[in-house]
C-alpha positions in Angstrom: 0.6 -6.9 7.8 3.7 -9.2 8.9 3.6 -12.6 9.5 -0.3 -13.9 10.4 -0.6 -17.8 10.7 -3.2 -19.0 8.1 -5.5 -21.2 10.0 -6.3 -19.3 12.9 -8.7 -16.4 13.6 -8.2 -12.8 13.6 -7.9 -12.4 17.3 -5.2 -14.7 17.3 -3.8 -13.4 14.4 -3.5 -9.8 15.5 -2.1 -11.4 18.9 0.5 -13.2 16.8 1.1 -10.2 15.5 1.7 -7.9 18.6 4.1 -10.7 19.8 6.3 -11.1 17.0 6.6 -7.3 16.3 6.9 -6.1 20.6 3.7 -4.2 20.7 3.7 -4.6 24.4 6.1 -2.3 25.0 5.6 1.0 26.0 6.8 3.5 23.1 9.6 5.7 23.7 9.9 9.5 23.0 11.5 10.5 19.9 14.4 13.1 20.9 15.9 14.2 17.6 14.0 16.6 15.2 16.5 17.0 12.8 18.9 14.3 10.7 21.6 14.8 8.5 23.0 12.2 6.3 25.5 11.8 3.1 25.8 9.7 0.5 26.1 5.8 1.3 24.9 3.2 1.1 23.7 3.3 4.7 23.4 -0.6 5.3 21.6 -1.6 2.1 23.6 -4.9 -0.1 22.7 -4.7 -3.7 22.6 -7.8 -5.8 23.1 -8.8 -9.3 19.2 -8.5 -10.7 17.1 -10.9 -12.5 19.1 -14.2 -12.8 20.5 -15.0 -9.4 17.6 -13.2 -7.5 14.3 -14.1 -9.2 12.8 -16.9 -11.0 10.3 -17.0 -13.2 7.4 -19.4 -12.5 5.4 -20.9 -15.4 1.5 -20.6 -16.4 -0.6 -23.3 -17.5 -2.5 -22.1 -20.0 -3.7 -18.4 -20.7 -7.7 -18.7 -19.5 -7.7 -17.6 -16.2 -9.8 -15.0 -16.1 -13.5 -15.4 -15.4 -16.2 -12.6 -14.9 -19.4 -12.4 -12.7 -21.8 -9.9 -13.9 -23.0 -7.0 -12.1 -26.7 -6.3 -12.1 -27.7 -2.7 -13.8 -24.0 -3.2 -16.1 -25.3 -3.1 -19.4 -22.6 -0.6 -20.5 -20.1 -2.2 -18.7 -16.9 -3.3 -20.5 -14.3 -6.3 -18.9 -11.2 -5.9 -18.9 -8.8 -8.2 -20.5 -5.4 -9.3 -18.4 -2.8 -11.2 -19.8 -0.2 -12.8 -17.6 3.1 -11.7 -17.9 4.9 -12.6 -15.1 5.0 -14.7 -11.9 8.7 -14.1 -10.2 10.3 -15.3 -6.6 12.4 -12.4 -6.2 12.2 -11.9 -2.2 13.7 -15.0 -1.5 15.6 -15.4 1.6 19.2 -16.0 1.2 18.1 -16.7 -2.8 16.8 -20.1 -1.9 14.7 -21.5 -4.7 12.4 -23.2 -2.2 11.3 -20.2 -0.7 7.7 -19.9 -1.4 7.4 -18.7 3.0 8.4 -14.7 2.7 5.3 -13.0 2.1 4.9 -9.4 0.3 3.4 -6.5 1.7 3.6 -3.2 -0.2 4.1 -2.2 -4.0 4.0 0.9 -5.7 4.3 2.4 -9.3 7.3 4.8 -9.8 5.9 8.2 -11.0 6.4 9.2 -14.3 9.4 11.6 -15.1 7.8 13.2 -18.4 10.1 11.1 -20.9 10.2 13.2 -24.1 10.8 9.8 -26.0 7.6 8.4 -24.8 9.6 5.0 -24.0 9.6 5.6 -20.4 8.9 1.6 -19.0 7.0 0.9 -16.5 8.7 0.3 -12.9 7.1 -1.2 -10.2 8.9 -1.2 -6.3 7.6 -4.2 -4.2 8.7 -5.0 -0.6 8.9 -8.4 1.8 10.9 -10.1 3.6 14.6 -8.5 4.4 14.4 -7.5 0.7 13.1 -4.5 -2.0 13.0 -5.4 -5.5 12.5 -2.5 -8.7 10.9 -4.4 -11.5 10.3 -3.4 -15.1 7.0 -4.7 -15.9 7.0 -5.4 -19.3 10.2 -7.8 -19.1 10.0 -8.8 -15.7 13.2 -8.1 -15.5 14.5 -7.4 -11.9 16.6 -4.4 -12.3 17.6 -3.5 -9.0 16.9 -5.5 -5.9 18.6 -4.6 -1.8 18.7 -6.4 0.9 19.4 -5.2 5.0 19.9 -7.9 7.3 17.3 -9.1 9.8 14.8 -6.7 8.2 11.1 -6.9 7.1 10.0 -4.2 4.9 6.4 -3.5 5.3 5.6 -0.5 2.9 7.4 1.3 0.3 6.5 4.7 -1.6 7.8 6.8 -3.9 8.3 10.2 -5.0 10.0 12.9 -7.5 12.5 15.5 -6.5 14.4 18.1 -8.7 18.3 18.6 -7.5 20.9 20.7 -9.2 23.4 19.1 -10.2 27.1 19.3 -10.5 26.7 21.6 -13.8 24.2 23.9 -11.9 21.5 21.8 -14.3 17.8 20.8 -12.3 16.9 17.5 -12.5 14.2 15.4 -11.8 14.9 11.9 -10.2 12.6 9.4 -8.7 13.0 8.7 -4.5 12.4 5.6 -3.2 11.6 5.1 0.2 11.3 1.5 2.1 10.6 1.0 6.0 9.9 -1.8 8.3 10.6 -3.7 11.4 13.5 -1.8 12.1 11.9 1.7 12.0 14.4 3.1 9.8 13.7 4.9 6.7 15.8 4.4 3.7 15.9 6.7 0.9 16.8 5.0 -2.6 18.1 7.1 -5.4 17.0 3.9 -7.7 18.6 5.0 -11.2 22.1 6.0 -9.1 21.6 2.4 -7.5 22.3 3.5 -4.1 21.0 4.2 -1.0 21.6 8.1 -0.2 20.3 8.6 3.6 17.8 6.8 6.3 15.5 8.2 9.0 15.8 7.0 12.3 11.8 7.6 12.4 10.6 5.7 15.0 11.8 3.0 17.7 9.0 0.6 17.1 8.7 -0.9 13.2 6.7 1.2 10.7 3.9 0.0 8.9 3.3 2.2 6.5 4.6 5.1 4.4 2.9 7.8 2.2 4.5 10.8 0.5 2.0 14.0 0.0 0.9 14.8 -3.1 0.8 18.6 -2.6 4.6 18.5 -1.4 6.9 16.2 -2.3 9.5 16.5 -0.1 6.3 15.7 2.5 6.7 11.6 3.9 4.0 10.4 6.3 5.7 7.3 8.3 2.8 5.3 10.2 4.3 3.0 12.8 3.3 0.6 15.7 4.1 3.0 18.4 0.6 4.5 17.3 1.9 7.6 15.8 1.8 8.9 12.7 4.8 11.5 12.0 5.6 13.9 9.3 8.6 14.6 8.0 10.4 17.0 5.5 12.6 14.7 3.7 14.5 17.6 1.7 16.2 17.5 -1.5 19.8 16.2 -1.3 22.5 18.7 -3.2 24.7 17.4 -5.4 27.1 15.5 -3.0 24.1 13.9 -1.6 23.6 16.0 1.7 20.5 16.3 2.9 18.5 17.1 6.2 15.5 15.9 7.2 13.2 17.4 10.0 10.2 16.4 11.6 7.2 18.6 11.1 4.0 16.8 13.1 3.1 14.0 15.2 -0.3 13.0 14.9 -1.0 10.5 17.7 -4.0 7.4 17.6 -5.2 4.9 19.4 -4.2 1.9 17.7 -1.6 1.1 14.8 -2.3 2.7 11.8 -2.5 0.4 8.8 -3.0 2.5 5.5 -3.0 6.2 4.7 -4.4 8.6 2.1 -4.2 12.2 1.7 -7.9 13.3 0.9 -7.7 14.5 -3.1 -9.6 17.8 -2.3 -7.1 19.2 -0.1 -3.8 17.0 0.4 -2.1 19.5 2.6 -5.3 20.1 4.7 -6.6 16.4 6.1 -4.8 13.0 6.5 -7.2 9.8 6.6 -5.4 6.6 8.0 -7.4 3.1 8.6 -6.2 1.7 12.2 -6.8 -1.9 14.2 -9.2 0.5 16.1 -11.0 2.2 13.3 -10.9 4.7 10.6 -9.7 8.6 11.7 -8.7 11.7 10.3 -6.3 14.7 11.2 -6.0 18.0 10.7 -2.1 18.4 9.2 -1.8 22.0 8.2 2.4 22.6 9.1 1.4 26.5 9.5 -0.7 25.8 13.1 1.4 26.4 15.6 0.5 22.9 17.2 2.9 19.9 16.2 1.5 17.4 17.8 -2.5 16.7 17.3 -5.0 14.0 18.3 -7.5 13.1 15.7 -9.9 15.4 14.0 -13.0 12.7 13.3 -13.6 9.0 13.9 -15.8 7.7 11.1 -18.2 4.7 12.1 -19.8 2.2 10.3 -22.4 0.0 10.3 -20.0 -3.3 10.6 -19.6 -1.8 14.0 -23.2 -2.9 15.3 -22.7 -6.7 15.2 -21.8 -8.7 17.6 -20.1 -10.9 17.9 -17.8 -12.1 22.0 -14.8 -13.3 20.1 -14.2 -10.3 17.3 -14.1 -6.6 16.8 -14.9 -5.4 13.7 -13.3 -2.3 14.3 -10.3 -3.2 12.7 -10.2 -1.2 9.4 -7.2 -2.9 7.0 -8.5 -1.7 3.3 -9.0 2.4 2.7 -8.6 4.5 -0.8 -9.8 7.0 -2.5 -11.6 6.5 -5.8 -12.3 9.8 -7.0 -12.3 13.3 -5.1 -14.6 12.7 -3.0 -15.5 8.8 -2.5 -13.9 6.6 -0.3 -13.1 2.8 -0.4 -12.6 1.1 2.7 -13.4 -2.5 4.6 -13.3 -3.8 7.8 -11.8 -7.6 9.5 -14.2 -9.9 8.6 -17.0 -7.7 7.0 -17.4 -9.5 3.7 -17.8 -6.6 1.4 -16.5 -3.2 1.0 -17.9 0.4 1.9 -18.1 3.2 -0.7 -18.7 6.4 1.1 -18.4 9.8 1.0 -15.9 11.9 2.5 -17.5 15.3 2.2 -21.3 14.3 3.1 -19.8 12.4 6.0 -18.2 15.8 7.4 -21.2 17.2 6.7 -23.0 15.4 9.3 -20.9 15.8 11.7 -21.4 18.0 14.9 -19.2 20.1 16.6 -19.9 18.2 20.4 -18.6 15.3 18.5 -15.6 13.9 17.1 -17.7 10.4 15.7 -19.3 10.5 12.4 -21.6 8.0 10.7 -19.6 7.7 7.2 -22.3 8.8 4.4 -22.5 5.3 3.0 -23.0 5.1 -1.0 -23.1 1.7 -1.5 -21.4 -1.3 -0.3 -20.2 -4.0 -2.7 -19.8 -7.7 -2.7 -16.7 -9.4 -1.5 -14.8 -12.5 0.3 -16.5 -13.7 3.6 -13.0 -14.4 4.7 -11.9 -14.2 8.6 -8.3 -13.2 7.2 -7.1 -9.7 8.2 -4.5 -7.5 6.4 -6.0 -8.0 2.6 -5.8 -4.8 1.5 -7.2 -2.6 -1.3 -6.6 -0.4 -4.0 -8.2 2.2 -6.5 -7.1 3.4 -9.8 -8.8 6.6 -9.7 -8.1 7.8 -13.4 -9.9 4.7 -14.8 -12.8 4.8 -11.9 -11.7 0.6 -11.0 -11.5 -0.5 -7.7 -9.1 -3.7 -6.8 -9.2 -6.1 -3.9 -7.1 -9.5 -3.6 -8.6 -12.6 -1.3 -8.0 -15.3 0.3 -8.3 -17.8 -2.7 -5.7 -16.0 -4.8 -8.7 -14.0 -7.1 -8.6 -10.5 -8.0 -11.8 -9.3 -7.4 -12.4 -5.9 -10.0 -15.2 -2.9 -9.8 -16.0 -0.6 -12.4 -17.4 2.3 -11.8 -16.9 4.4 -14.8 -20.7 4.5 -15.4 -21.5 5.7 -12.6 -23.1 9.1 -11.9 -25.3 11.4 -9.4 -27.8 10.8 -11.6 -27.8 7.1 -12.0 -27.2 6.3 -8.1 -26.5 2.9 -6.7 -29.1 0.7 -5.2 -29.2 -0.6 -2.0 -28.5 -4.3 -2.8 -25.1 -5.1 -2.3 -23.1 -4.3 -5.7 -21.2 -7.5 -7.2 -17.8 -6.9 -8.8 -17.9 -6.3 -12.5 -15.8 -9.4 -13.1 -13.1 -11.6 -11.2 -9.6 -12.7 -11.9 -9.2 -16.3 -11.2 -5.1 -17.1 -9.8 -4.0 -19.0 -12.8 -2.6 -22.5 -12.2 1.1 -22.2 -11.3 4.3 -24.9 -11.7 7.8 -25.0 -10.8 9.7 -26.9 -13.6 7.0 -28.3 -15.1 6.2 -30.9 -12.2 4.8 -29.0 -8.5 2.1 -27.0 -8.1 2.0 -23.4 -6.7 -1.6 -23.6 -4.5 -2.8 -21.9 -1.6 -2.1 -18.4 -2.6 -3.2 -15.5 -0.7 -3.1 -11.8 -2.5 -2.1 -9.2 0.4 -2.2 -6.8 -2.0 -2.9 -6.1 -5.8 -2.3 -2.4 -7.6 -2.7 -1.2 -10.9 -0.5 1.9 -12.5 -2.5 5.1 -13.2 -1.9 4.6 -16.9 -3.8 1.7 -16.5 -1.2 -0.5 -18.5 -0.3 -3.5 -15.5 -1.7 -4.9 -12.2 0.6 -6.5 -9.6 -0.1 -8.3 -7.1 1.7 -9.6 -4.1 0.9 -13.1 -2.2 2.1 -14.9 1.1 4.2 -17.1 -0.8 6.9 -14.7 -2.0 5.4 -14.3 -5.8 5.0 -11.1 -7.5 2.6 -11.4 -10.2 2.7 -9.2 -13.4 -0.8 -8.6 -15.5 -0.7 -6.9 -18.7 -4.2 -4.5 -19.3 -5.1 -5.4 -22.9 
């Protein structure tokens, strides 16, 4: 999340946080439940791509990628990453000496179904007062916009169908980007303009995450501690469109990632939050629109102790499969794999707390830095987690079954990807590069990964 100082400890990170984003002020009631919006551009500047807005940084060298063996991985198989790209596209007013901005959020766009079978690869990343749209096999910055005295903080996408002029339905990938300023903006990307925003909240959002059961479904998680759902609708032709808020699920504490449980997407919401991992109940038909959590999950990170920290704060959460969750806490040092149905299991109906049914729990960074998040790509059984160092730390769990379960010895990643070395012109040095965030598309074709020093970093899966 925005803006933590490097060299100090999480408690004054988060506080550096809560100061630069307002969190002391009490949240205000939203009053409207229904927007309306048409086609504009609705405060977004677009730029000329590529050239003027990114620059391409050089690698020395194509062997940086190491591997540390996992015990028990006979079978296992590394996978080779070529570097593609490093680009400074989120610069601030373009400067070239920009290496401050850091990146926060980055998702794939989904596929469309191109009957050619050409359809390239487009990855959405967000920092600073800007969101790029990248083609990942050229590096090529296609679109990039800009709102003044913004931060995005998440972006996500999603696919609508809308008639057209001709009375023809349509498919056409939504963008949407929020931040600091609380607004939604919704990006038709191939039109190249901005068609609507959502005034969702009055404190910044921090993350966004569009249902897979119901497209039209956007979850907006903001510092005001409330997680709200809204029906974005499908704009007509002209670019009308209404949107209209469905559910406010309240917490405790600001909610930092989200995921829609893969069993039942339009049942149960699961958000990681500075205060701990939860779940809702989010069926729309309930007569109830605004719900406190279903179940707090615990863990055993919880029990030390330690005057100066809480180790409640959950930054990292995914699913890897249907079940199985991935998820880490501040300062733990490794990674949980539980499981979301044998956690629900145990739970009793006095209680809203549940031990999560740990699986295993893997090796990671002993870093004191929050905010590293994580990611799964759940079609390939690979789990991905950037650090502190600038490595990509990798787990493969394709061999993994009920039969063959995991010890209990902490599990060590099947290999790690090593931050190549960096230069600008040939002469300085790009060091001290922190991943905030590293994804891989579900064809399992790229990984990006995002870093505090306004680089977006292209792999190629070979």
């Amino acid at each position: 999340m925005p803006g933590s100082p490097k060299d100090c400890n999480q408690n004054e990170k988060a506080a550096a946080i809560r100061n630069i984003l307002g969190k002391s002020e009490k949240p205000q009631q939203h009053k409207h439940k229904q927007q309306t919006a048409k086609r504009s551009h609705q405060g977004l500047s677009e730029e000329e791509p590529h050239t003027k807005t990114a620059r391409s940084l050089q690698t020395e060298g194509r062997k940086d990628l190491s591997t540390v063996p996992r015990k028990n991985s006979k079978n296992k198989e590394v996978i080779n990453l070529e570097p593609l790209h490093f680009l400074q596209c989120h610069s601030r007013e373009n400067s070239r000496e920009d290496f401050k901005t850091q990146l926060w959020s980055c998702a794939f766009q989904p596929c469309l179904g191109d009957s050619s079978g050409k359809e390239s690869v487009i990855v959405a990343t967000c920092g600073g007062d800007s969101v790029c749209v990248i083609d990942c096999e050229t590096g090529k910055v296609l679109k990039k916009y800009k709102v003044a005295k913004e931060e995005f903080f998440s972006v996500a996408w999603t696919c609508l169908s809308m008639v057209d002029t001709e009375g023809q339905r349509r498919k056409f990938s939504v963008l949407a980007a929020a931040g600091r300023h609380g607004i939604v903006k919704l990006i038709h990307t191939k039109a190249n303009f901005c068609y609507g925003e959502i005034k969702a909240h009055k404190k910044p959002i921090s993350v966004l995450c569009f249902s897979p059961a119901q497209e039209t479904f956007l979850f907006t998680g903001s510092y005001d501690k409330r997680i709200i759902l809204w029906n974005i609708g499908v704009p007509d032709c002209a670019y009308n469109f209404r949107a209209s808020q469905l559910l406010t699920l309240e917490a405790s504490s600001v909610p930092l990632r989200m995921a829609l449980v893969p069993a039942c997407p339009e049942r149960y919401l699961l958000a990681a939050c500075e205060d701990g991992c939860f779940a809702w109940e989010i069926r729309v038909e309930k007569q109830k629109d605004r719900r406190s959590c279903l179940t707090e999950f615990q863990f055993p990170i919880y029990e030390k102790k330690d005057k100066d920290n809480d180790f409640h704060l959950v930054d990292g959460l995914a699913f890897l499969n249907q079940d199985l969750v991935v998820s880490k806490s501040c300062m733990q040092g490794s990674l949980y794999l539980w499981s979301w149905t044998q956690s629900l299991k145990a739970q009793k109906k006095t209680s809203r707390r549940v031990n999560a049914a740990i699986i295993t729990e893997l090796q990671w960074s002993d870093t004191e830095l929050p905010y590293l998040t994580l990611s799964t790509c759940p079609e390939q059984q690979h789990i991905f987690c950037g650090d502190e160092k600038g490595n990509v730390w990798v787990y493969d769990f394709n061999h993994y079954t009920q039969k063959n379960p995991f010890s209990k010895e902490k599990v060590a990643p099947s290999q790690i990807l090593n931050w190549p070395s960096l230069t600008i012109k040939g002469q300085k040095q790009v060091n001290g590069i922190i991943i905030n965030n590293v994804t891989v598309d579900p064809a399992f074709k790229y990984m990006v990964a995002l870093t505090d020093q306004n680089i977006v970093a292209i792999w190629k899966i070979i």
